[in-house]
C-alpha positions, 0 to 999 in steps of 0.5 A: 527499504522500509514498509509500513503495514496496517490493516482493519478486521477485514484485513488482518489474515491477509496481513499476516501473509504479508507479513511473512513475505516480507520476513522472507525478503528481508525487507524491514517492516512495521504493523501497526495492526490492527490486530483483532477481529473486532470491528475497528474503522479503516480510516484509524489505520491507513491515515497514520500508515499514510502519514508516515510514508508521507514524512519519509519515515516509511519508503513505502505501505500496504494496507488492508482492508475487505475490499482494499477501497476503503483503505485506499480512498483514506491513505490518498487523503493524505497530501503526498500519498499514491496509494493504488488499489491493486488486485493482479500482479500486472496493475502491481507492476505498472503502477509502481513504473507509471505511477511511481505508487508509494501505497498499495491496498488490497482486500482480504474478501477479494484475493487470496493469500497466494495472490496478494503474496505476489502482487506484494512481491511484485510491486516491492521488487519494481522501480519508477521509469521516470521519463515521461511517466514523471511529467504526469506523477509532477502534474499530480504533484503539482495540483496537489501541492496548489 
């Protein structure tokens, strides 16, 4: 598996834990940052990150924001893109088996490291049910792609 990371200013600490988990999974990585505390937009992170789960280049991406909904409305732009908001390791687990969710955002000002280490855990170690959870992701699909 291959992850996509990125970040704003708001995101950056909590990247870095995320970061660290995945060293410890061994799961091969990318962070396209930003890493800063300056104010940067949100948008100039999770669009590229998103483009490149998209290509195929990324299997999956995280991204992190203050609040995780910036970053997801951008990443869900992008045609190909599920990215969920998640913020408890339940809504982690069912999205990636109902949804088959390619993205996920949190937000730094809303979660703690502790936390976001475990939804990230969770989400990266669950897989797609298919059956009828994949007539409605194609129905999606389907829309997206008219």
């Amino acid at each position: 598996m291959k992850v996509i990371l990125a970040s704003d200013h708001g995101g950056i600490n909590l990247a870095k834990e995320i970061i660290s988990l995945l060293e410890e999974l061994n799961i091969e990585y990318e962070d396209i940052g930003c890493n800063c505390e300056d104010s940067v937009d949100y948008p100039d992170y999770g669009i590229p990150a998103a483009e490149r789960v998209a290509s195929g280049e990324f299997d999956r991406g995280i991204l992190i924001c203050g609040t995780g909904i910036g970053m997801s409305i951008a990443a869900n732009k992008v045609k190909g893109i599920r990215a969920a908001l998640v913020h408890d390791v339940f809504s982690a687990k069912a999205t990636r088996e109902h949804n088959d969710s390619n993205m996920i955002t949190m937000g730094e000002r809303v979660i703690g490291a502790g936390l976001a280490r475990e939804i990230a855990s969770t989400w990266l170690g669950t897989e797609f049910q298919g059956g009828r959870h994949a007539n409605r992701v194609g129905k999606m699909t389907d829309y997206e792609n008219k």
